[in-house]
N, C-alpha and C positions, 0 to 999 in steps of 0.2 A: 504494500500500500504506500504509494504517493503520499510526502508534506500536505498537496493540495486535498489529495483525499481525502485524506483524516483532518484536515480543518471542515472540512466538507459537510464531511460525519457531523462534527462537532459542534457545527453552524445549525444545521439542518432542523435541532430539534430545542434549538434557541429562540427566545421570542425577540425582539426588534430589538430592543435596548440593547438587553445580551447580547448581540451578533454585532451591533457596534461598538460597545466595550470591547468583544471579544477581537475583535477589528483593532480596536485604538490602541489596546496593547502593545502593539509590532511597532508603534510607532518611537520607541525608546530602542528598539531593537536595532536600526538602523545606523551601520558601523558608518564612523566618520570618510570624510573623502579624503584621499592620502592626497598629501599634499601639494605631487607633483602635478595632479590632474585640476587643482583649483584655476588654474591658469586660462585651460578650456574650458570650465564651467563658466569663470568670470565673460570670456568671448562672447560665450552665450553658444556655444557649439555642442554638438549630442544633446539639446537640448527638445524637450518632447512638444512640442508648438500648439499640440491640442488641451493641453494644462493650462486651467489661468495660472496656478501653482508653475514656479520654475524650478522643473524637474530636468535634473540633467544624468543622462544613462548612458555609461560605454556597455557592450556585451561585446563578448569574444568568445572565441572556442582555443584553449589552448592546453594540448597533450589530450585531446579526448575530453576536455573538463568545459564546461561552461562557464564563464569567471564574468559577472557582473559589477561594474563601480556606479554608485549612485548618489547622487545627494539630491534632498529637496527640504525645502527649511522646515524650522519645527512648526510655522504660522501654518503650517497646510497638514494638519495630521491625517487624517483621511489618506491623502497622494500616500503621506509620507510610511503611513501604516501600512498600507498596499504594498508598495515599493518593498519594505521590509521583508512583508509579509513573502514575495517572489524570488526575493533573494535568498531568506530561506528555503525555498522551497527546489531553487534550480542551482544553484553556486554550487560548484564542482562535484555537478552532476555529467550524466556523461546527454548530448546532445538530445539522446532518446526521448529521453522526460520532456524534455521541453516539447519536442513533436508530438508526444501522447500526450500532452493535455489539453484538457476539452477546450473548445473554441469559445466557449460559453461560460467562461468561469465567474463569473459577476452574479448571475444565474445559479448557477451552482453553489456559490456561496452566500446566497440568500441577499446580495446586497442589492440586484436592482429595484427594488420597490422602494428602499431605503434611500436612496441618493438620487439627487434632483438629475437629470439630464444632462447636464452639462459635467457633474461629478463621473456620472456614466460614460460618457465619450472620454474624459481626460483619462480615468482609471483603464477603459478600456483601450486606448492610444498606447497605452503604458506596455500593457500586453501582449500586445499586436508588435510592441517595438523590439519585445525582444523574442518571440516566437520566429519572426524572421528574421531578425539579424543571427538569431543562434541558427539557423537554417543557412543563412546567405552561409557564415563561416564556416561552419561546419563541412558544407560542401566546397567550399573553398580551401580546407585545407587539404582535402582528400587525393 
């Protein structure tokens, strides 16, 4: 069983509040951006455009591992919890996971009814960014 799965589970049979608690936890979770990458972040580069949140995302595939660097500030817990919550869940994992997971994880984790529209596209942008960029590398290093 999949990170995501077992949040999944654990989401599933939570009522609203809980699922966003349970959500806003990962936001402390969120290891700092090492410091050579601050540079890019400040450019404004890897940055996810569908966020009003500026969330900034490298993914890579390197040695078979999936290595993601993130930062998004602590004003946006939501993104920032997300975010967390992903990096858990795919960081030096091997490519696979990231390709098996469902297309639909927002859904999955109870959160679309919970977050306005616009929360929904930025979190789901977030997603989408690195489901293919770990695809684009992955094949790219082969």
């Amino acid at each position: 069983m999949t990170t995501l799965d077992a949040l999944a589970d654990e989401l599933r049979f939570a009522d609203d509040a809980m699922r966003l608690e349970i959500l806003l936890d990962y936001a402390g979770r969120l290891p700092p951006l090492p410091e050579q990458y601050h540079a890019l972040r400040d450019a404004g580069l890897n940055r996810v455009d569908e966020c009003q949140a500026p969330v900034f995302l490298m993914v890579d595939v390197v040695d078979g591992k999936v290595k993601i660097l993130a930062d998004v500030p602590e004003e946006a817990p939501t993104a920032r919890s997300f975010v967390a919550l992903l990096l858990e869940a795919f960081n030096d994992q091997p490519p696979s996971v990231v390709a098996e997971a469902p297309p639909d994880i927002l859904h999955r984790l109870g959160l679309t009814g919970l977050l306005g529209m616009q929360r929904t596209r930025g979190l789901s942008a977030i997603y989408q960014r690195i489901k293919h960029e770990v695809a684009r590398k992955a094949e790219a290093s082969r």
